[in-house]
N, CA, C and O atoms as CSV, one atom per row, in Angstrom:
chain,resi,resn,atom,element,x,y,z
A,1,UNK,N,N,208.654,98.008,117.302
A,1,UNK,CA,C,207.524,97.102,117.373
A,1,UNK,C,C,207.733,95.901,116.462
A,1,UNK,O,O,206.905,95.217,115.860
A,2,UNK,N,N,209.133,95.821,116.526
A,2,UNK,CA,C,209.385,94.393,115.213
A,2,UNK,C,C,208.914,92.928,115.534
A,2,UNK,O,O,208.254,92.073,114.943
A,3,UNK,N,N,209.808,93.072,117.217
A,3,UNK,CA,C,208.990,92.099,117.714
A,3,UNK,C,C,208.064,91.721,117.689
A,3,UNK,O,O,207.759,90.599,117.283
A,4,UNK,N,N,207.137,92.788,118.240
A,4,UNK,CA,C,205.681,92.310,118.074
A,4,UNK,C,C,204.999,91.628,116.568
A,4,UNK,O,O,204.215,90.750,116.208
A,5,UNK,N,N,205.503,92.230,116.247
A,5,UNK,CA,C,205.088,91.463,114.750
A,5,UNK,C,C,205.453,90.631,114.149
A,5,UNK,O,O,204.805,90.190,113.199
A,6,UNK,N,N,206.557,90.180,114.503
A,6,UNK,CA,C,207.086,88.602,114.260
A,6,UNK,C,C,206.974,87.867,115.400
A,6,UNK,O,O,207.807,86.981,115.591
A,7,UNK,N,N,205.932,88.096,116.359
A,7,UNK,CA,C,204.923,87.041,116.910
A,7,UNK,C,C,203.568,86.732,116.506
A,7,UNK,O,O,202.823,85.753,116.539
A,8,UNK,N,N,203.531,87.831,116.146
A,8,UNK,CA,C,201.758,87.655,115.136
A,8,UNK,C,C,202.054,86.408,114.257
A,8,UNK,O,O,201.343,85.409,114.156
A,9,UNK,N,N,203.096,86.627,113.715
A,9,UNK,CA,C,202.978,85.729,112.157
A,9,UNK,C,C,203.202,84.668,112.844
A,9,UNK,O,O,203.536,83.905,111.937
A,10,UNK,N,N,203.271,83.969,113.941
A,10,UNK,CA,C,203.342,82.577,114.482
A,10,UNK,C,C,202.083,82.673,115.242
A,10,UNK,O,O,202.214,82.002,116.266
A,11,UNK,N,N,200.865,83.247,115.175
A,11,UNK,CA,C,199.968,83.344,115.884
A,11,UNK,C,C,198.928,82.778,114.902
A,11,UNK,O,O,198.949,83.160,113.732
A,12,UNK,N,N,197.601,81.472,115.523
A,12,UNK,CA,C,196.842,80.703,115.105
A,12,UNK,C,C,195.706,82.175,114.252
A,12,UNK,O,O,195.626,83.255,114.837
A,13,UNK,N,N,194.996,81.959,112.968
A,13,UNK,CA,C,193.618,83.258,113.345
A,13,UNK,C,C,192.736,83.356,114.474
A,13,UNK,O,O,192.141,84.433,114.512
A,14,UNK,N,N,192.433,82.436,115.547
A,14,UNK,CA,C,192.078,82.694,116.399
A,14,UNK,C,C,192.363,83.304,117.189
A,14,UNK,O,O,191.584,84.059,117.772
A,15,UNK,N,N,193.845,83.138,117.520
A,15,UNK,CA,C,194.455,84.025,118.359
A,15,UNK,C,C,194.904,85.568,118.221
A,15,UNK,O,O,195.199,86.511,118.955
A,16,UNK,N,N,194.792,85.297,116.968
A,16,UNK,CA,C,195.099,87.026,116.382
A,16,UNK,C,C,194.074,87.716,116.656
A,16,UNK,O,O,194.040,88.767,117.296
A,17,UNK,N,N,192.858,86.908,115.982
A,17,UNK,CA,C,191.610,87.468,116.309
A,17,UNK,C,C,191.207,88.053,117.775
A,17,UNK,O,O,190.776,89.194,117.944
A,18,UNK,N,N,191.418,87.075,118.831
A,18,UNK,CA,C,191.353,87.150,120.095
A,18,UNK,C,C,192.136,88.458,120.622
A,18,UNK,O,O,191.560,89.016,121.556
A,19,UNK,N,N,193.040,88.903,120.305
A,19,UNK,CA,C,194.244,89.354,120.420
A,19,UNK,C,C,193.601,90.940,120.002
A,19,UNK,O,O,193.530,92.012,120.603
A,20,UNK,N,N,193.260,90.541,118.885
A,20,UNK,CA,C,192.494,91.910,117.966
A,20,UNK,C,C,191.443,92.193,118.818
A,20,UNK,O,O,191.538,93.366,119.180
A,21,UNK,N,N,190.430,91.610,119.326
A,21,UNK,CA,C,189.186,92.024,120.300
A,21,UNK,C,C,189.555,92.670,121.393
A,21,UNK,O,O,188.793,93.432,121.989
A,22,UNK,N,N,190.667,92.443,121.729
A,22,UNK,CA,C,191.238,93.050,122.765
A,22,UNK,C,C,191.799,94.153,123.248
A,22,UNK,O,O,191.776,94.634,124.381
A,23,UNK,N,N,192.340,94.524,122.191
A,23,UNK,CA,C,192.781,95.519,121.533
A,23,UNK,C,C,191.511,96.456,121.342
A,23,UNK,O,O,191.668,97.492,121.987
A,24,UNK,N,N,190.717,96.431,120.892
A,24,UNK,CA,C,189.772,97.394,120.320
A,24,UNK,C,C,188.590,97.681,121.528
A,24,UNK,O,O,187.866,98.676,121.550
A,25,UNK,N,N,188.565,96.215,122.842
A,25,UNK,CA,C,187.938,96.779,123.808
A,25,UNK,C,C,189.130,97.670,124.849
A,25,UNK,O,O,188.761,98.223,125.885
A,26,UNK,N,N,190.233,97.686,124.486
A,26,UNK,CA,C,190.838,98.496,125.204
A,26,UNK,C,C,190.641,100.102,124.799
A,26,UNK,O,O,190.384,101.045,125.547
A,27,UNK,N,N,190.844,100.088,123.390
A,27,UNK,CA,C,190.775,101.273,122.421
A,27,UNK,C,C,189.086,101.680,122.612
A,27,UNK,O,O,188.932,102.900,122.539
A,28,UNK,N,N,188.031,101.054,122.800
A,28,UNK,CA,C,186.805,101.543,123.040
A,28,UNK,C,C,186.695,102.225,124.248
A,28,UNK,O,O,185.989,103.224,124.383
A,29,UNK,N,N,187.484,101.637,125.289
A,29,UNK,CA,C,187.278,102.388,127.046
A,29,UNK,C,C,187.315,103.730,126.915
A,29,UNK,O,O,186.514,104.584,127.295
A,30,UNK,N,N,188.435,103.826,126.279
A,30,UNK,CA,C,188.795,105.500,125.943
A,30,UNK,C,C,189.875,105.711,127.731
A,30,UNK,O,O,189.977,106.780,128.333
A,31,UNK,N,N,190.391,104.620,128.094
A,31,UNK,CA,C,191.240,104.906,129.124
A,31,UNK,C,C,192.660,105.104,129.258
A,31,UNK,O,O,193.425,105.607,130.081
A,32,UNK,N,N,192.765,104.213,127.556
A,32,UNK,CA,C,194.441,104.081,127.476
A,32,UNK,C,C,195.086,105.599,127.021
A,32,UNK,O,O,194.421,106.322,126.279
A,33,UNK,N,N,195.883,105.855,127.314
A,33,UNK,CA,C,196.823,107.093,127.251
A,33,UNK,C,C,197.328,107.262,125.628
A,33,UNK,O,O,197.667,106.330,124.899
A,34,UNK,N,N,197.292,108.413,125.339
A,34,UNK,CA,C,197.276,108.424,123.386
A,34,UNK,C,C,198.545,107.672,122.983
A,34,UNK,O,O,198.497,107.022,121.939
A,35,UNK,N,N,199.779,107.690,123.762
A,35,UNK,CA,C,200.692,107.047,123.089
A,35,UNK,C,C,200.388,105.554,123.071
A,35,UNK,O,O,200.608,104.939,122.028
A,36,UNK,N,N,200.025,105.077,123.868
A,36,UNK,CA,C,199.854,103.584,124.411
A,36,UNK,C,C,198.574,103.065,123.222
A,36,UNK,O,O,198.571,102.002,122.601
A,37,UNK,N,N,197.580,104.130,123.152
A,37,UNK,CA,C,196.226,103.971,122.322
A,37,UNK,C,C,197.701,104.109,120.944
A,37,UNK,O,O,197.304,103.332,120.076
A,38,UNK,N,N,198.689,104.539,120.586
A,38,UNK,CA,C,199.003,104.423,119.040
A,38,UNK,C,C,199.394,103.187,118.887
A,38,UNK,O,O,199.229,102.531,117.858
A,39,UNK,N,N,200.019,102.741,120.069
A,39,UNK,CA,C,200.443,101.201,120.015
A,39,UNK,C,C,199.876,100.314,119.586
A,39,UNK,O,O,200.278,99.418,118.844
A,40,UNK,N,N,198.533,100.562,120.181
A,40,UNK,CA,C,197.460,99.749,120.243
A,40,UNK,C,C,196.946,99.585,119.525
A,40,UNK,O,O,196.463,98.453,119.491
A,41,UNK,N,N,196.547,100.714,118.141
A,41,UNK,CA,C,196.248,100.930,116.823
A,41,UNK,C,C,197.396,100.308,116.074
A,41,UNK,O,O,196.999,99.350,115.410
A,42,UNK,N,N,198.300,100.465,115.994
A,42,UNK,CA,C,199.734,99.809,115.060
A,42,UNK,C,C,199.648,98.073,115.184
A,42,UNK,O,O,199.487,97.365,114.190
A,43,UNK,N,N,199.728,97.758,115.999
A,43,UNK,CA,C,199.547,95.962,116.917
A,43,UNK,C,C,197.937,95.255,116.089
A,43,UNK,O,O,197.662,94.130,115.671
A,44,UNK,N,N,197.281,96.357,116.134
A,44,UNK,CA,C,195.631,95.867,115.691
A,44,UNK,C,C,195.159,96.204,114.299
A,44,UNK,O,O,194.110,95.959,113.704
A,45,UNK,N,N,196.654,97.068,113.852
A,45,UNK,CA,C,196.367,97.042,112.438
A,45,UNK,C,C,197.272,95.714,112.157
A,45,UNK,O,O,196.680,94.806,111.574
A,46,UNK,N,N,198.988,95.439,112.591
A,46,UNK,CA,C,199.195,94.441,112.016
A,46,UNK,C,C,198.369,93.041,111.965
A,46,UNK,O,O,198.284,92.253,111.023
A,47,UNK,N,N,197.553,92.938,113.776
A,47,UNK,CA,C,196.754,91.436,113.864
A,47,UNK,C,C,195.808,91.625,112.225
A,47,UNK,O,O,195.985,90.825,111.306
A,48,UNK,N,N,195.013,92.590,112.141
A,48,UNK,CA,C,193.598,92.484,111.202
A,48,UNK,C,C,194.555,92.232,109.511
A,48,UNK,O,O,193.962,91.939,108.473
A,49,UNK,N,N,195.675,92.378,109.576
A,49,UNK,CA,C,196.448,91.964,108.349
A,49,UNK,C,C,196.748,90.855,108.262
A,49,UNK,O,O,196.539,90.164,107.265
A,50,UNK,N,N,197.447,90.380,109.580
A,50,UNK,CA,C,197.767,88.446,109.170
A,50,UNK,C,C,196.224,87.691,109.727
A,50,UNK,O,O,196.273,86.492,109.455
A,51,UNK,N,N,195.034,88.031,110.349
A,51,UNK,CA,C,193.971,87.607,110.186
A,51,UNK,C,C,193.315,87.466,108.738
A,51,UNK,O,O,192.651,86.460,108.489
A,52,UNK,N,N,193.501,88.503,107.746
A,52,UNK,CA,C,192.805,88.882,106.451
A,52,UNK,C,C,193.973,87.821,105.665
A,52,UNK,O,O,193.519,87.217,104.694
A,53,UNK,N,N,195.394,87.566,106.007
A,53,UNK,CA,C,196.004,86.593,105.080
A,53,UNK,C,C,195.303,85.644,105.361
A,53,UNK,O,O,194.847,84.920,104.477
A,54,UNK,N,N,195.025,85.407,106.873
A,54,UNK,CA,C,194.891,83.620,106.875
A,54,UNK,C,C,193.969,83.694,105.933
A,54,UNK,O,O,194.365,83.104,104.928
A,55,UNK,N,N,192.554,84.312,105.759
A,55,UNK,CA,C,191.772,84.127,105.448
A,55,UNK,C,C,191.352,83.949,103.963
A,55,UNK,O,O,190.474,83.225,103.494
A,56,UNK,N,N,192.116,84.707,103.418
A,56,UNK,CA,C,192.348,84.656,101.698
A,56,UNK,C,C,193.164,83.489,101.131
A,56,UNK,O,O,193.179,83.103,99.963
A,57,UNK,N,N,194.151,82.778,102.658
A,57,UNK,CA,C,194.871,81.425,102.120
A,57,UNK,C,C,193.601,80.560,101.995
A,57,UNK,O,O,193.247,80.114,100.904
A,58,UNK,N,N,192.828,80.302,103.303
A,58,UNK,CA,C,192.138,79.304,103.632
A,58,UNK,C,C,191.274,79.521,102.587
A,58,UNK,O,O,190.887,78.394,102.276
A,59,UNK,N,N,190.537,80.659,101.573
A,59,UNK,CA,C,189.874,80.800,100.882
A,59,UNK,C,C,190.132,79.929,99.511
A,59,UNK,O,O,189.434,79.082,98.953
A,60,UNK,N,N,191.630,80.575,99.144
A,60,UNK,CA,C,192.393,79.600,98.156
A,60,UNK,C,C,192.849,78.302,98.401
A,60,UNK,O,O,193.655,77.729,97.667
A,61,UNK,N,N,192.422,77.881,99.283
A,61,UNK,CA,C,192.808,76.415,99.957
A,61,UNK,C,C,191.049,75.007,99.122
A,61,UNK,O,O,190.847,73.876,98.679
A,62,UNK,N,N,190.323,76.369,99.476
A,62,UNK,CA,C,188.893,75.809,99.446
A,62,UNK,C,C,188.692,76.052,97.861
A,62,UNK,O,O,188.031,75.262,97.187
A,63,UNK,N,N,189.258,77.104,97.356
A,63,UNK,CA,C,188.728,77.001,96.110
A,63,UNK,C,C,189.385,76.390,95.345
A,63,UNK,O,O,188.849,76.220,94.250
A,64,UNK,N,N,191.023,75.696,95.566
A,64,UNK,CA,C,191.752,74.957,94.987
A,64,UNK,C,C,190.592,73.391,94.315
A,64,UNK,O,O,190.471,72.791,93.247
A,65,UNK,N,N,189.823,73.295,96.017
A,65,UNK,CA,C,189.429,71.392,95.896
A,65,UNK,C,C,187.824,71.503,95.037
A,65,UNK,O,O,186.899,70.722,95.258
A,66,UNK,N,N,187.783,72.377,94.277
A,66,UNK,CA,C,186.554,72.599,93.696
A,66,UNK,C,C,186.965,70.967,92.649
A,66,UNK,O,O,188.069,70.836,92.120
A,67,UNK,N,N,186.287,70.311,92.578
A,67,UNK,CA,C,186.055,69.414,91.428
A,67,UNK,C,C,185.215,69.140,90.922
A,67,UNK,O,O,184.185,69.640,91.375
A,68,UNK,N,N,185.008,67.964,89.377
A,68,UNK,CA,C,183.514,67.563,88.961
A,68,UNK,C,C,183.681,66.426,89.890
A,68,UNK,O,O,184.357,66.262,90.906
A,69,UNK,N,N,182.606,65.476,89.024
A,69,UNK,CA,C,182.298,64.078,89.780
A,69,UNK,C,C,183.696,63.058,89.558
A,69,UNK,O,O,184.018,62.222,90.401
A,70,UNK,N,N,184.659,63.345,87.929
A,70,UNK,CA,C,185.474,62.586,87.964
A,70,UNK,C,C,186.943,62.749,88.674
A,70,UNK,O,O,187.923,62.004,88.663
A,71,UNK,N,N,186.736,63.872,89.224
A,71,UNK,CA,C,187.902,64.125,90.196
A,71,UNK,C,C,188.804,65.314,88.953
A,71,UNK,O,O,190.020,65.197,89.106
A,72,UNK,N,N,188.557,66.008,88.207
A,72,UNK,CA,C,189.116,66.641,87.310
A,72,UNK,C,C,188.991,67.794,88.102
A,72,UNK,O,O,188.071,67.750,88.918
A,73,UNK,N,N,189.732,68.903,88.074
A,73,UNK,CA,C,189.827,70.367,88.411
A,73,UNK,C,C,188.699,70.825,87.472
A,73,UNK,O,O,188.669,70.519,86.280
A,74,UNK,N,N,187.531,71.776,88.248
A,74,UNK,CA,C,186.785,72.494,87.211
A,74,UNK,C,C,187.376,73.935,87.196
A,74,UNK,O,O,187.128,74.725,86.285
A,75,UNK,N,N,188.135,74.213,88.210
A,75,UNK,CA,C,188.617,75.691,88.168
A,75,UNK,C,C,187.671,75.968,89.802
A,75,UNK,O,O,187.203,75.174,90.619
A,76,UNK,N,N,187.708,77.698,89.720
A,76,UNK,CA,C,187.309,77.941,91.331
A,76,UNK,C,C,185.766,77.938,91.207
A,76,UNK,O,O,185.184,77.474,90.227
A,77,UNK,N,N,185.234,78.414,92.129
A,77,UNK,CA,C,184.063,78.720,92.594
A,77,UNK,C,C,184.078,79.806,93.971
A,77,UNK,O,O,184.807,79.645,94.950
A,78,UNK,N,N,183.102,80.929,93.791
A,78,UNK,CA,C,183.287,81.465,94.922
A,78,UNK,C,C,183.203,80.553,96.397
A,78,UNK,O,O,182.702,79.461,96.130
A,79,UNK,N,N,183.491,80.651,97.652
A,79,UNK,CA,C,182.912,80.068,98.874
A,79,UNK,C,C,181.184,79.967,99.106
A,79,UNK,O,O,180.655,78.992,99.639
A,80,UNK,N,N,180.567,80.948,98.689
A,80,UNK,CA,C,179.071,80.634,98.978
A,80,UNK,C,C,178.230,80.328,98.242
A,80,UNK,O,O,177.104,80.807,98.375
A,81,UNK,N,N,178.603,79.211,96.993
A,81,UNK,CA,C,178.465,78.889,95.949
A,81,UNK,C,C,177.701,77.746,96.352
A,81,UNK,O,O,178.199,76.873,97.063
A,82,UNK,N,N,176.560,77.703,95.952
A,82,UNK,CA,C,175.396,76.641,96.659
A,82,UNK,C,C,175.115,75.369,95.578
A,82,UNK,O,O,173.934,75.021,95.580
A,83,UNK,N,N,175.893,74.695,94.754
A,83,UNK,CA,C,175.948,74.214,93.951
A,83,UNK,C,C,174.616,73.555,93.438
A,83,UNK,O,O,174.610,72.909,92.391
């Protein structure tokens, strides 16, 4: 399954995401066959891993541009930080 997973990591979070929903309405039917359902679990654990990176980059992306008024770094701030 190497492949598969060195397509994830070129995959947008949307698409992982997308990718991941898909996965889990397949895994909800209860139709797929247990080996195929392990696949399916392995694939949807790697998507929900490079989904959870993007998300902790884009987090540190946002908390990088925290500034005062003079453009100085104040340090972070959480995301739902209502200033």
């Amino acid at each position: 399954m190497d492949e598969g997973t060195s397509d994830i990591s070129q995959m947008s979070f949307e698409q992982a995401l997308g990718a991941l929903e898909e996965i889990v309405q397949q895994l909800e039917s209860g139709s797929v066959p247990l080996d195929k359902s392990i696949e399916l679990y392995e694939r949807g654990e790697a998507l929900r891993k490079h989904c959870q990176a993007r998300l902790d980059a884009a987090q540190q992306r946002i908390e990088r541009i925290v500034t005062d008024r003079s453009g100085n770094p104040t340090g972070t701030e959480p995301l739902d930080a209502d200033g």
